[in-house]
PDB file of N, CA, C and O in Angstrom, chain B, residues numbered from 101:
ATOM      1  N   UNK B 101     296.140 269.982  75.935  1.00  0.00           N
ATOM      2  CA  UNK B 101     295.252 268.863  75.714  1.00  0.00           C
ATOM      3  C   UNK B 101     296.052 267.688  75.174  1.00  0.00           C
ATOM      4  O   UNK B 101     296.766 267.837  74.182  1.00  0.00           O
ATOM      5  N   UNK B 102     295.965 266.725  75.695  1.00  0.00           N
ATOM      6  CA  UNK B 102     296.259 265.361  74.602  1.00  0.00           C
ATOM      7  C   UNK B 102     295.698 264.871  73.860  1.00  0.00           C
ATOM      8  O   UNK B 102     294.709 264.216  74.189  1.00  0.00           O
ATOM      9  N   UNK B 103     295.991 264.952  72.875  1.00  0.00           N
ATOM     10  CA  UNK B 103     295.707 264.711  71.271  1.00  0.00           C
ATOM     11  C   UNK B 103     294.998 263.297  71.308  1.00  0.00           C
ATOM     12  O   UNK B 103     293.910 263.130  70.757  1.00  0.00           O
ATOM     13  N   UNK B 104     295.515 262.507  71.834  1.00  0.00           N
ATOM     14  CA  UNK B 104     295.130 260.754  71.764  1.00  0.00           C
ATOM     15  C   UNK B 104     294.434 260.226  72.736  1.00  0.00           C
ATOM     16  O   UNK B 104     294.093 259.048  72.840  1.00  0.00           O
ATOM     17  N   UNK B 105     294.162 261.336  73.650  1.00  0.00           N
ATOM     18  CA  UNK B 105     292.409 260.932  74.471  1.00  0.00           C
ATOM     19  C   UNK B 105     291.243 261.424  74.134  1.00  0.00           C
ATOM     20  O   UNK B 105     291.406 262.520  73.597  1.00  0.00           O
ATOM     21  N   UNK B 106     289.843 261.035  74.220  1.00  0.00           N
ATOM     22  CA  UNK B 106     289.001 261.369  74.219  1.00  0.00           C
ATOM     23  C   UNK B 106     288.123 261.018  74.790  1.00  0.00           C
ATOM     24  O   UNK B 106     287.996 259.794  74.741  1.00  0.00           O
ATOM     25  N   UNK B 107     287.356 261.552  75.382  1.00  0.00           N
ATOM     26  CA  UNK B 107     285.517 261.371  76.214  1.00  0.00           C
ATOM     27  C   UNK B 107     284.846 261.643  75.277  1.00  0.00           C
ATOM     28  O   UNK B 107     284.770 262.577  74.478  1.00  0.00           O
ATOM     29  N   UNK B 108     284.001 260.056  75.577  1.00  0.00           N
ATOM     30  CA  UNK B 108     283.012 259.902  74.851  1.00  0.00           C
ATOM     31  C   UNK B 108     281.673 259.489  75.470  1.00  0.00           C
ATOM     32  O   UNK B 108     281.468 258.380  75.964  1.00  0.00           O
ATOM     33  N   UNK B 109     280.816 260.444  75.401  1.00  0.00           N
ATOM     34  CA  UNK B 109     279.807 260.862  75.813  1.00  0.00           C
ATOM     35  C   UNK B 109     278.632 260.004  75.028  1.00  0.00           C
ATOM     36  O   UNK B 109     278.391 259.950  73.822  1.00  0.00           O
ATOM     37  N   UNK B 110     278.004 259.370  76.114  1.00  0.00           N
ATOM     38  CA  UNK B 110     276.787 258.358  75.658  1.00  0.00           C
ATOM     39  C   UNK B 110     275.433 259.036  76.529  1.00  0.00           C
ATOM     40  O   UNK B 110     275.596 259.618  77.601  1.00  0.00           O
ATOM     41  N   UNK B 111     274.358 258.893  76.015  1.00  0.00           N
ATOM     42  CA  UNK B 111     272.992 258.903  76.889  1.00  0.00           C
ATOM     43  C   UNK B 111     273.080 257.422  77.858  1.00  0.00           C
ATOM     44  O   UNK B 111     273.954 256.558  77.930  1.00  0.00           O
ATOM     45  N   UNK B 112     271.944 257.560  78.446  1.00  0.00           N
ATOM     46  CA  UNK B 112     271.599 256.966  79.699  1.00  0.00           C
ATOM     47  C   UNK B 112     271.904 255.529  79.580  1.00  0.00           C
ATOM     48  O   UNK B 112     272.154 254.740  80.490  1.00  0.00           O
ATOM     49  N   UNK B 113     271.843 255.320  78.331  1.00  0.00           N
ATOM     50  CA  UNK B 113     271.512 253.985  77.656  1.00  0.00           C
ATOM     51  C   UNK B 113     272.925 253.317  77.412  1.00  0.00           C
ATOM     52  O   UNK B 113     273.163 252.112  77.491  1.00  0.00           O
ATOM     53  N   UNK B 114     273.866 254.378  77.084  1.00  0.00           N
ATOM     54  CA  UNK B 114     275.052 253.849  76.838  1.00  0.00           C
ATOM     55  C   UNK B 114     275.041 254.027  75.528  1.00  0.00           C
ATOM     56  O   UNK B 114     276.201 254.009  75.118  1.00  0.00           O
ATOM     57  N   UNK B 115     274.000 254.250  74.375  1.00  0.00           N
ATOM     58  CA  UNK B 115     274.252 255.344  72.872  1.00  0.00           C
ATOM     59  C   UNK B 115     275.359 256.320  72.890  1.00  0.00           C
ATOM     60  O   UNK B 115     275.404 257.111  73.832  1.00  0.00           O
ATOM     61  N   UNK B 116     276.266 256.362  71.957  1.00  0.00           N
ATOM     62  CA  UNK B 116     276.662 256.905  71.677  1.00  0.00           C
ATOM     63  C   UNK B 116     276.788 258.593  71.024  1.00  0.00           C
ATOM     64  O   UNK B 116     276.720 258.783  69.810  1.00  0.00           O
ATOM     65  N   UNK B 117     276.948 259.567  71.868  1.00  0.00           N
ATOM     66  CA  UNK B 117     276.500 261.172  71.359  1.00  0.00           C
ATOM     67  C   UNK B 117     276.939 261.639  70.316  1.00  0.00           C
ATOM     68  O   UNK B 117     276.418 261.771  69.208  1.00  0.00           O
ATOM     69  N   UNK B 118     278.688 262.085  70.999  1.00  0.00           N
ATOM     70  CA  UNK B 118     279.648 262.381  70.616  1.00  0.00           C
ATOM     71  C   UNK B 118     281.165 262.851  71.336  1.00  0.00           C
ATOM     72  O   UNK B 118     281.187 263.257  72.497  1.00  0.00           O
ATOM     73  N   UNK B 119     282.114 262.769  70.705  1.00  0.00           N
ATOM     74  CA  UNK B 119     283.324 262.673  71.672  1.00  0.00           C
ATOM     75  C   UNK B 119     283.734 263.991  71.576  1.00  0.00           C
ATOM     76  O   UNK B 119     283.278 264.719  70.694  1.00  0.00           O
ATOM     77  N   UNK B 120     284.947 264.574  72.791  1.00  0.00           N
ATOM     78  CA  UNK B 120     285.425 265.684  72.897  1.00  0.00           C
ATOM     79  C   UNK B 120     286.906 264.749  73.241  1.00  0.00           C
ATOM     80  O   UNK B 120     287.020 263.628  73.736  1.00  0.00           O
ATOM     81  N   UNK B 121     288.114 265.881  72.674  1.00  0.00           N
ATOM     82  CA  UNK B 121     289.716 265.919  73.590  1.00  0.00           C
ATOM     83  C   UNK B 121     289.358 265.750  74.863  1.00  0.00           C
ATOM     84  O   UNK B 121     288.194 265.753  75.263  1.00  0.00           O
ATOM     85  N   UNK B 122     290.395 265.590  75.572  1.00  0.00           N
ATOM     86  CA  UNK B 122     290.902 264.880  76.778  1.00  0.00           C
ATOM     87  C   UNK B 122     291.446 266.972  76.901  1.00  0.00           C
ATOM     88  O   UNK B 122     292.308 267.614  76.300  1.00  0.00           O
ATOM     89  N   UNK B 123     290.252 267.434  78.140  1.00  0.00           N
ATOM     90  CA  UNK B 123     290.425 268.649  78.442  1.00  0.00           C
ATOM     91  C   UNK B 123     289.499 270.044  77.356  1.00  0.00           C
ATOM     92  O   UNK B 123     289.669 271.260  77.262  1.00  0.00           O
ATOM     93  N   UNK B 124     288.538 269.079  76.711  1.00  0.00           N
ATOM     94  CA  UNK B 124     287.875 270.014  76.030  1.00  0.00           C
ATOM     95  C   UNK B 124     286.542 270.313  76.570  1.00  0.00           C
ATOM     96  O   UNK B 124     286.196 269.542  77.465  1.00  0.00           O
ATOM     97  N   UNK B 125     285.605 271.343  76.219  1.00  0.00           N
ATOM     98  CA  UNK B 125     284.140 271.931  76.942  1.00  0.00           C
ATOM     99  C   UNK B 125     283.318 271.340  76.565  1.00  0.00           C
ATOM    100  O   UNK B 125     283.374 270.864  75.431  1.00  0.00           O
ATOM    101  N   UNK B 126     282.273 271.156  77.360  1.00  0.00           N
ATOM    102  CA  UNK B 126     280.412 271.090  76.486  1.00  0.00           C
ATOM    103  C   UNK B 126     280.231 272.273  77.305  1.00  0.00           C
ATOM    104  O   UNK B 126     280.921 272.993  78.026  1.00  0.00           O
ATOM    105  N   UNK B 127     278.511 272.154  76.741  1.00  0.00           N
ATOM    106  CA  UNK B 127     277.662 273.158  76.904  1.00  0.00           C
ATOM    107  C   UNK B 127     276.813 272.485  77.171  1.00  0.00           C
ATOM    108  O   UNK B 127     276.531 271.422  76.620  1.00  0.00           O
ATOM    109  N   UNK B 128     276.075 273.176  78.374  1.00  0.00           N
ATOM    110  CA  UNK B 128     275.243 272.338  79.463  1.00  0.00           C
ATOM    111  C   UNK B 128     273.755 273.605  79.176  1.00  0.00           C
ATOM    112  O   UNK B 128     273.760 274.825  79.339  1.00  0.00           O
ATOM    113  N   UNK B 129     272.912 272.920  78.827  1.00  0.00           N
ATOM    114  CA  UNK B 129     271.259 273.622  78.213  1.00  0.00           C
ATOM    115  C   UNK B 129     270.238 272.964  79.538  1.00  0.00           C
ATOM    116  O   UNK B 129     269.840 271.826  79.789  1.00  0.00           O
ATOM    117  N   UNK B 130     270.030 274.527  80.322  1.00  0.00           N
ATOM    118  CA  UNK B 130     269.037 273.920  81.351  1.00  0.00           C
ATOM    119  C   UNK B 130     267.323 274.142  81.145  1.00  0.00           C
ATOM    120  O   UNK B 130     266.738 274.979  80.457  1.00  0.00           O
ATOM    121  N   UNK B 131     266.890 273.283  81.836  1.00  0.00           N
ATOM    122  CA  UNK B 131     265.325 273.696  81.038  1.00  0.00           C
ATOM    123  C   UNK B 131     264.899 275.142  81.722  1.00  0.00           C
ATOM    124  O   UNK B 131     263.752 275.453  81.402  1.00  0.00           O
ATOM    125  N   UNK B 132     265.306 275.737  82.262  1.00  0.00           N
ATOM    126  CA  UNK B 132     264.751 277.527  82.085  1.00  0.00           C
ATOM    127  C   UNK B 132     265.553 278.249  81.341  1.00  0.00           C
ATOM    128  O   UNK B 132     265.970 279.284  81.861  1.00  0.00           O
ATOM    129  N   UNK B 133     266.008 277.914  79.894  1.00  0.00           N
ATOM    130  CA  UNK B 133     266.822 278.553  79.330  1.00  0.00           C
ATOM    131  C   UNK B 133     267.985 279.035  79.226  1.00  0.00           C
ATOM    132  O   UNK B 133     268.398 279.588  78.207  1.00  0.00           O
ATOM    133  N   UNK B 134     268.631 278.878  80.265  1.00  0.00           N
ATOM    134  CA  UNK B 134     269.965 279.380  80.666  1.00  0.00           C
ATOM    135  C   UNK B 134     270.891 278.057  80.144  1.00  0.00           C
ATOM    136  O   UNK B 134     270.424 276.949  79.881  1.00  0.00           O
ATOM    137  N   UNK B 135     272.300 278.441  80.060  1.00  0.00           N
ATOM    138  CA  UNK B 135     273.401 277.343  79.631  1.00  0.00           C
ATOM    139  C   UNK B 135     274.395 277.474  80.349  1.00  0.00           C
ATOM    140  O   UNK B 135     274.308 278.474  81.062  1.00  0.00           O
ATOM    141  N   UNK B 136     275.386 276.852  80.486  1.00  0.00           N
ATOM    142  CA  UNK B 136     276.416 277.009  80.908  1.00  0.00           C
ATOM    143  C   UNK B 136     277.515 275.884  80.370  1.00  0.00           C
ATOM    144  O   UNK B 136     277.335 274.721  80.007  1.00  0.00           O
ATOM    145  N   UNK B 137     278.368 276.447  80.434  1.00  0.00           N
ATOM    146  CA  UNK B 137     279.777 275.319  80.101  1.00  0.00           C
ATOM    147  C   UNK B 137     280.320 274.511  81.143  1.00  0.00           C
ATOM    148  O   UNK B 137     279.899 274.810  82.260  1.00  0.00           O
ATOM    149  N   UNK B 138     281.288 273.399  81.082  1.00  0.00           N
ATOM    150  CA  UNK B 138     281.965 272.599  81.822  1.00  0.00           C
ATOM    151  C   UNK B 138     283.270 272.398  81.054  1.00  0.00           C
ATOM    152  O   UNK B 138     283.346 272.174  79.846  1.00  0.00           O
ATOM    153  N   UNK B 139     284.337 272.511  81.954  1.00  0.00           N
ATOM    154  CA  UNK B 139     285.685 271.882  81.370  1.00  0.00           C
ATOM    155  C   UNK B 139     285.472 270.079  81.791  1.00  0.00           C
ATOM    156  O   UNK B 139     284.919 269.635  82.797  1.00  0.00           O
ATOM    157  N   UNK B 140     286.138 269.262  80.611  1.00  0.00           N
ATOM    158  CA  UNK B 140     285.745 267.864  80.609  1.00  0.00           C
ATOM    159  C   UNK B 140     287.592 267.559  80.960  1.00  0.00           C
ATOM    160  O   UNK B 140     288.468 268.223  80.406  1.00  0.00           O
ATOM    161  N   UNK B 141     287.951 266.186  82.199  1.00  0.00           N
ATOM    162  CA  UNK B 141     289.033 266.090  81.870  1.00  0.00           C
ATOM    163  C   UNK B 141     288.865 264.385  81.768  1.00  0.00           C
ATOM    164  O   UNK B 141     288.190 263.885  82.668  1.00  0.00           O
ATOM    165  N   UNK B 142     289.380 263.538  80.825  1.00  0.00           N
ATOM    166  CA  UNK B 142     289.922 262.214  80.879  1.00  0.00           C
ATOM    167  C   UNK B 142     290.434 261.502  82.050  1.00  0.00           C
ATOM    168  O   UNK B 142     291.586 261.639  82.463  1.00  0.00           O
ATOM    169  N   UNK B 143     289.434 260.637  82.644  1.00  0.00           N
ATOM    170  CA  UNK B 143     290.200 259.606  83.724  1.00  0.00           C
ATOM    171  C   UNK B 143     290.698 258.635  82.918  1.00  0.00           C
ATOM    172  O   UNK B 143     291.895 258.524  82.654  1.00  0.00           O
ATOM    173  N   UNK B 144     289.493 257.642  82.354  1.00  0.00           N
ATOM    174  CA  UNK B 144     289.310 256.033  81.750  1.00  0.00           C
ATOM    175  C   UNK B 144     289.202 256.435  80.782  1.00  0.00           C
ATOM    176  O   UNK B 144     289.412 257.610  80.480  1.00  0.00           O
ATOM    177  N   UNK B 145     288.715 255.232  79.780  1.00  0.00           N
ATOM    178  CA  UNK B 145     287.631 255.069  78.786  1.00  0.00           C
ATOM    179  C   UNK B 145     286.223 255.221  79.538  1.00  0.00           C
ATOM    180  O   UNK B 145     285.364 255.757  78.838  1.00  0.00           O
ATOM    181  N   UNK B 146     285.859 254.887  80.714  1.00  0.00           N
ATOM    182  CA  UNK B 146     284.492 255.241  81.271  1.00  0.00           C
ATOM    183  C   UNK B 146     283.761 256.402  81.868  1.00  0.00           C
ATOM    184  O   UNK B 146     282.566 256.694  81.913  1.00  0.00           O
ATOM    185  N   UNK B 147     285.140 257.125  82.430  1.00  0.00           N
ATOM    186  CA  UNK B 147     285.075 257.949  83.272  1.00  0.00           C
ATOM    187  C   UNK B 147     285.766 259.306  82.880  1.00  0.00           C
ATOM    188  O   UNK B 147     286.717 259.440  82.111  1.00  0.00           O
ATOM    189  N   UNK B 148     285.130 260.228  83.527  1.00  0.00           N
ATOM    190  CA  UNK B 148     286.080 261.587  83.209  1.00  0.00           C
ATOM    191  C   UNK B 148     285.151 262.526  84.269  1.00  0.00           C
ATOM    192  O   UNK B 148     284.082 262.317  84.844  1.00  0.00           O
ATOM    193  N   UNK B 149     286.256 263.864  84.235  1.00  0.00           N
ATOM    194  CA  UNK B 149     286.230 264.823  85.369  1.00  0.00           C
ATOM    195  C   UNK B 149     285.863 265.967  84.930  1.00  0.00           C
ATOM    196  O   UNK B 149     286.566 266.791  84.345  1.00  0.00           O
ATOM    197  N   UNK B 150     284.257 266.071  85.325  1.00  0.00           N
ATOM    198  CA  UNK B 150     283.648 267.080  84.661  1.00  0.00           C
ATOM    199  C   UNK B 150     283.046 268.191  85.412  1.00  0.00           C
ATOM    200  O   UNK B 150     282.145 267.746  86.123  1.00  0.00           O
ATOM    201  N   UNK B 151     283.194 269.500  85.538  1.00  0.00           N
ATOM    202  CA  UNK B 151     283.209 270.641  86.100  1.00  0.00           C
ATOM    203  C   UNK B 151     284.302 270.087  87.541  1.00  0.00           C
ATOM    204  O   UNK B 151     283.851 270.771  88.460  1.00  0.00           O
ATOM    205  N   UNK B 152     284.756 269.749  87.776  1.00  0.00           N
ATOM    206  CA  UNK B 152     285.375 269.147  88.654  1.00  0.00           C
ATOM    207  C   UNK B 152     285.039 268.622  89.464  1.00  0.00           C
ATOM    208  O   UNK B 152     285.347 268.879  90.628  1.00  0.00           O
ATOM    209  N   UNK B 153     284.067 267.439  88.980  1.00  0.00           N
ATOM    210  CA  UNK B 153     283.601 266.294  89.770  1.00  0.00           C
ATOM    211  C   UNK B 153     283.571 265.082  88.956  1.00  0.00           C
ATOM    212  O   UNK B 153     283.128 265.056  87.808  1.00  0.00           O
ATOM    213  N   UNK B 154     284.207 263.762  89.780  1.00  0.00           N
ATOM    214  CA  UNK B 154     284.237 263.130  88.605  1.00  0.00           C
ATOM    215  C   UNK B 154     283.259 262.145  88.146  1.00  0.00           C
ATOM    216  O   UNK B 154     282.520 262.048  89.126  1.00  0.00           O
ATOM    217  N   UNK B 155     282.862 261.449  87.355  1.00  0.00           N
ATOM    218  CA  UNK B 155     281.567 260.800  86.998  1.00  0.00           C
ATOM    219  C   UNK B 155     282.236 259.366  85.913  1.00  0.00           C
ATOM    220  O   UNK B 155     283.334 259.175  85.391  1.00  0.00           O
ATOM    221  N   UNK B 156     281.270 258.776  85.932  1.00  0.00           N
ATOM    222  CA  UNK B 156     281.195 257.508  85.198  1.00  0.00           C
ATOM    223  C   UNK B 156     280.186 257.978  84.111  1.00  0.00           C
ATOM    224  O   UNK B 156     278.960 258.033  84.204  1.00  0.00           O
ATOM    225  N   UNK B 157     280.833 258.241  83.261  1.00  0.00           N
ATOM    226  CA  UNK B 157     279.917 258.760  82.213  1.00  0.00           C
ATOM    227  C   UNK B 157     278.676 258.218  81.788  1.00  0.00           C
ATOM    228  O   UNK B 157     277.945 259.144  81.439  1.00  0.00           O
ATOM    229  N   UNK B 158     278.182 257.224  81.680  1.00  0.00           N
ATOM    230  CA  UNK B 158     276.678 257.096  82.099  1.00  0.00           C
ATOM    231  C   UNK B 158     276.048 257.298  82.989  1.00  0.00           C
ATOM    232  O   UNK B 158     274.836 257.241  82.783  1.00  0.00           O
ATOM    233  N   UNK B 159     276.501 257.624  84.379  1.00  0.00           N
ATOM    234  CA  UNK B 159     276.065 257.896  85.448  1.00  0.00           C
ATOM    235  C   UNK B 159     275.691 259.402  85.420  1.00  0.00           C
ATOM    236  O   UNK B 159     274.744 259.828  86.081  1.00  0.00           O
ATOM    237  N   UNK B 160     276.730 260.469  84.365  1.00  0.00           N
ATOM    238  CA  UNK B 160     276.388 261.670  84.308  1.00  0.00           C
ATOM    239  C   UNK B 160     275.621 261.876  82.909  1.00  0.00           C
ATOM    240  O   UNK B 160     275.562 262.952  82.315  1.00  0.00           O
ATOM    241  N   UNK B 161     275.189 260.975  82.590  1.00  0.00           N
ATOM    242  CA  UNK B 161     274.123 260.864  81.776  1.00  0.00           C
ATOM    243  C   UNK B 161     272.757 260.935  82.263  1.00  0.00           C
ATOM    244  O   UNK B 161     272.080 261.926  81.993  1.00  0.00           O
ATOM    245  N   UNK B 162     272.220 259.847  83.053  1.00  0.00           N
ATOM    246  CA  UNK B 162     271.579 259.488  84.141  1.00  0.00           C
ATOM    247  C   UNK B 162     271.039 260.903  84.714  1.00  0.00           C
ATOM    248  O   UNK B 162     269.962 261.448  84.470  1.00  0.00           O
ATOM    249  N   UNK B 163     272.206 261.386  85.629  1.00  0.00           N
ATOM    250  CA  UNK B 163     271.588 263.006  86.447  1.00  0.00           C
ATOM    251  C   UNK B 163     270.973 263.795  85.601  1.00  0.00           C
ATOM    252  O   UNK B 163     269.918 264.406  85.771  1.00  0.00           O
ATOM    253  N   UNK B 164     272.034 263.751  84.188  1.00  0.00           N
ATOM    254  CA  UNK B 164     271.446 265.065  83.570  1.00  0.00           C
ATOM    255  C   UNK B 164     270.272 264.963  82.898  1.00  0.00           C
ATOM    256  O   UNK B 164     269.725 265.911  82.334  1.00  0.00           O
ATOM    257  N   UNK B 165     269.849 263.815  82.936  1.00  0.00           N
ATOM    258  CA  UNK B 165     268.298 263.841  82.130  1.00  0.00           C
ATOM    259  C   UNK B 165     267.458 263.287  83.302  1.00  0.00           C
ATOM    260  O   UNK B 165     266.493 262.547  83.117  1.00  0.00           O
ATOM    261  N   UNK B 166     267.826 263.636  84.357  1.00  0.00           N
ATOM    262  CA  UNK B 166     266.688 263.574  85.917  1.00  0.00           C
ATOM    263  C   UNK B 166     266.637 264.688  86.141  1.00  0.00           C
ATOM    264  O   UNK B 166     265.716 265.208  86.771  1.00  0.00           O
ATOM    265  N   UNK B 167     267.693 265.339  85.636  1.00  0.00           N
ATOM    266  CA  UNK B 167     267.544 267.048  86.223  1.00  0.00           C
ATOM    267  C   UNK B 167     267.125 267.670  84.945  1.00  0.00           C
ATOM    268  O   UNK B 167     267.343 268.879  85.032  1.00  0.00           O
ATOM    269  N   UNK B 168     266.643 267.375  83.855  1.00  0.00           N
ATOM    270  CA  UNK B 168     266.431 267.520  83.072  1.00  0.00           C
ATOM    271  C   UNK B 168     267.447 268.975  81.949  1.00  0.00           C
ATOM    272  O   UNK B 168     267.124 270.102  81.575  1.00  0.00           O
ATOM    273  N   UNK B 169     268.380 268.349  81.822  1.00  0.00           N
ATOM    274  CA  UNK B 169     269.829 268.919  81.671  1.00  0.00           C
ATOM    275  C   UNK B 169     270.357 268.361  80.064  1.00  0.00           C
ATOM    276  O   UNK B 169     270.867 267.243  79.994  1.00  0.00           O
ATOM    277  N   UNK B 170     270.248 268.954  79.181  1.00  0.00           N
ATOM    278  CA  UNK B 170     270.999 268.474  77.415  1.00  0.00           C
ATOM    279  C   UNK B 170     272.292 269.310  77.589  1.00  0.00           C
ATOM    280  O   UNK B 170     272.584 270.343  78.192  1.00  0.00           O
ATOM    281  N   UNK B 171     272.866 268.523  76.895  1.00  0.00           N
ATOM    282  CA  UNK B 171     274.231 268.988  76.814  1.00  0.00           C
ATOM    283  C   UNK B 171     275.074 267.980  75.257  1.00  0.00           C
ATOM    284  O   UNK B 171     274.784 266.928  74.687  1.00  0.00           O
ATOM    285  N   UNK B 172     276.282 269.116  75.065  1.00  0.00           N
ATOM    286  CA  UNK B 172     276.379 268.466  73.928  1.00  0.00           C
ATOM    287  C   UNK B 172     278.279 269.587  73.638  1.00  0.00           C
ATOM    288  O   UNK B 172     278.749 270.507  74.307  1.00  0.00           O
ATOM    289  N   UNK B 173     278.792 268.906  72.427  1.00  0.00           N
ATOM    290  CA  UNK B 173     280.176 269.061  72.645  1.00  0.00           C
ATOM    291  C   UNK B 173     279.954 271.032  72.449  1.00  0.00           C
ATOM    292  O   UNK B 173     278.999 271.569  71.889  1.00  0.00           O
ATOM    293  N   UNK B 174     280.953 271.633  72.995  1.00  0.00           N
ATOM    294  CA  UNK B 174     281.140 272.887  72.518  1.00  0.00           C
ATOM    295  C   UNK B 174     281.789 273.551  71.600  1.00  0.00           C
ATOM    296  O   UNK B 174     281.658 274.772  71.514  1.00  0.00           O
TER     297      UNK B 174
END
């Protein structure tokens, strides 16, 4: 991991959550109870590569509360 990156994870809005390392997990809470993890990797400051797809982090804000999807650092 590199020490001096981080993703930082905002809601839809662009609020601020909370940040993870550059190569660290969340935990993805689906509404039938089940969870699952994602490895997070650092593109930008905007962007990062998550389960291995990459997203504009408000944009994967966006899906996950259409798909009705919480998630949060691991």
């Amino acid at each position: 991991m590199n020490g001096g990156r981080r993703i930082c994870f905002t809601d839809s809005k662009g609020k601020a959550l909370f940040s993870i390392p550059d190569g660290g997990i969340i935990r993805l809470f689906y509404g039938n109870g089940e969870d699952g993890f994602a490895l997070c990797r650092y593109l930008d400051e905007t962007h990062a590569r998550i389960d291995g797809v990459d997203y504009l982090i408000r944009e994967f804000a966006q899906r996950m509360e259409r798909n009705g999807i919480s998630y949060a650092a691991a």
